[in-house]
C-alpha positions in Angstrom: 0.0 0.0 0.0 0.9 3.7 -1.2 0.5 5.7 1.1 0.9 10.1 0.7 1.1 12.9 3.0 1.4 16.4 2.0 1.2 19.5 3.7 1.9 23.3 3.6 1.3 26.5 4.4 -1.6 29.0 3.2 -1.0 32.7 4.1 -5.0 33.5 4.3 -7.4 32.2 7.4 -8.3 28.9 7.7 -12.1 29.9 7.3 -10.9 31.7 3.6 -9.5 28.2 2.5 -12.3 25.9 4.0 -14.6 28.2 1.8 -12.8 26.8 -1.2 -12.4 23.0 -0.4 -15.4 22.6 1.3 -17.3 22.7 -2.7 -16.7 18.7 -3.3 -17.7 20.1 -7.2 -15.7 23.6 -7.1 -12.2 21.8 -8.1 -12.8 22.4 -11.5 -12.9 26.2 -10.4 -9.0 25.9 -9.7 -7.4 22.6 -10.1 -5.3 22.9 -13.7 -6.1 19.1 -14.1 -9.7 19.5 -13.7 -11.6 20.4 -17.0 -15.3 20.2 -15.9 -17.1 18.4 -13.1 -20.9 17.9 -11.6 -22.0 15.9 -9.0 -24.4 12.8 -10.2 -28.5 12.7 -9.5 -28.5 16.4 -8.7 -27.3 15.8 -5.3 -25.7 18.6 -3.6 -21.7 19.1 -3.4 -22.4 19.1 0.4 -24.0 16.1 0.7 -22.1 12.8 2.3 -22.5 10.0 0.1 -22.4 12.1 -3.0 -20.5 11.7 -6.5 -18.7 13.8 -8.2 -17.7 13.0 -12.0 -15.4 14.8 -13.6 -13.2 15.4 -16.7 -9.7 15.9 -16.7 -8.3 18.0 -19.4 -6.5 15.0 -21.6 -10.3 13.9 -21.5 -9.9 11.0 -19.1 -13.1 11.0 -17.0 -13.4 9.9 -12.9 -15.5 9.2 -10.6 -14.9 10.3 -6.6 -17.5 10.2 -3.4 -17.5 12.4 -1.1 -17.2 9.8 2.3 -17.4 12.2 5.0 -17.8 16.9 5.3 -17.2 18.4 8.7 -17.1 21.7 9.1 -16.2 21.7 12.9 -13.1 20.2 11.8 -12.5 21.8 8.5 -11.7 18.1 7.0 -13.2 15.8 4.5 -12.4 12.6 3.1 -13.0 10.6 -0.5 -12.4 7.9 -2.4 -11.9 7.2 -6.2 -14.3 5.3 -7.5 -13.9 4.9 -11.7 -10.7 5.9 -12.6 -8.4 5.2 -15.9 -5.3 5.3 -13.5 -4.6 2.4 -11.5 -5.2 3.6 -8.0 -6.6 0.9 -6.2 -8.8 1.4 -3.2 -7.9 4.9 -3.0 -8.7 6.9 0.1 -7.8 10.8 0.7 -8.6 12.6 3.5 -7.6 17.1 3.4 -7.8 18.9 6.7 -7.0 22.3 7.6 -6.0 24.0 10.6 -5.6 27.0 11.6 -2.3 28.9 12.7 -3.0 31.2 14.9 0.3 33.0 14.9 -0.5 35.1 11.5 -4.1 33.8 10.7 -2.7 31.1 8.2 -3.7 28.2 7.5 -1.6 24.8 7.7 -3.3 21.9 4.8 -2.6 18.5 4.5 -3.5 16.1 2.0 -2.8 12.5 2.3 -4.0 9.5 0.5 -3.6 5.6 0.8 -3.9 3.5 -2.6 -3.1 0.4 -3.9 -1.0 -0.2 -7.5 0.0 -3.3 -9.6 3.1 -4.3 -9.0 6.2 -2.4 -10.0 3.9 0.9 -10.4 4.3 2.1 -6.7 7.1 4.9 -7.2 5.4 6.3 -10.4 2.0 7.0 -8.9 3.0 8.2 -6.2 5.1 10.8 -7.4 2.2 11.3 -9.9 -0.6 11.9 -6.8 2.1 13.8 -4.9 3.2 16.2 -7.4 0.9 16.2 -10.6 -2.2 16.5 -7.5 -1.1 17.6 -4.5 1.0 20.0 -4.9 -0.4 21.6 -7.8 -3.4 21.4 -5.7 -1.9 23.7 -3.1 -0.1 26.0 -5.8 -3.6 26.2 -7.9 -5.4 27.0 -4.8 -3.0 29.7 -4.3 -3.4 31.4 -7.5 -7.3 30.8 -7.5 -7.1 33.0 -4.0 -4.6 35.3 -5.0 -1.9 34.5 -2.9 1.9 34.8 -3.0 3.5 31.5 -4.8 4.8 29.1 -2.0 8.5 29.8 -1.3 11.3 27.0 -3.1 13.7 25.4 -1.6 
């Protein structure tokens, strides 16, 4: 098992970030990989249970439920569920916190997934980087916020 964790830094408050990833259908708003998206049976984006199905923008389409939305703890958690990549019992969970000392907001994003054989490394890196982190950078840019720092 494959298993991810990611985290940085958002310079706006944690309320300001929850407003964007709490939409389980707004990804398509700012991910660069996302081309459309709509959540099945008119359901809303809200709504535990719920599936979104989406379009990336080489055309490949997916299929992800929304498992669990709390507010209180500014988290949710998913799972793929149709998906021409072969993640394999994919779970992700994103929860923010706040930092109090500047009103930021500290994310993480982690996932557990299973590959064929010999395929760990190369998804991994692909969820990680391809994402993750252009999750956090696209995020940033959909807000208007200063480019994360490089080491």
């Amino acid at each position: 098992m494959v298993k991810i964790v990611k985290s940085t830094i958002m310079e706006a408050p944690v309320e300001a970030v929850w407003e964007v990833l709490r939409d389980f259908n707004g990804h398509d708003r700012w991910h660069p990989a996302v081309a459309d998206s709509h959540i099945e049976r008119g359901h809303s984006s809200d709504k535990v249970g719920c599936v979104r199905r989406f379009h990336l923008v080489d055309g490949s389409e997916l299929r992800e439920q929304l498992l669990t939305l709390s507010d209180v703890d500014m988290a949710f958690t998913y799972c793929l569920l149709d998906t021409p990549v072969p993640l394999l019992n994919y779970v992700a969970h994103v929860r923010l916190t706040p930092v109090t000392d500047g009103d930021l907001t500290f994310w993480e994003w982690e996932s557990r997934f299973d590959t064929p054989a010999g395929e760990e490394q190369r998804l991994k890196d692909m969820v990680s980087e391809q994402i993750y982190q252009a999750g956090f950078e696209a995020v940033r840019a959909h807000m208007g916020l200063t480019p994360a720092a490089t080491a």
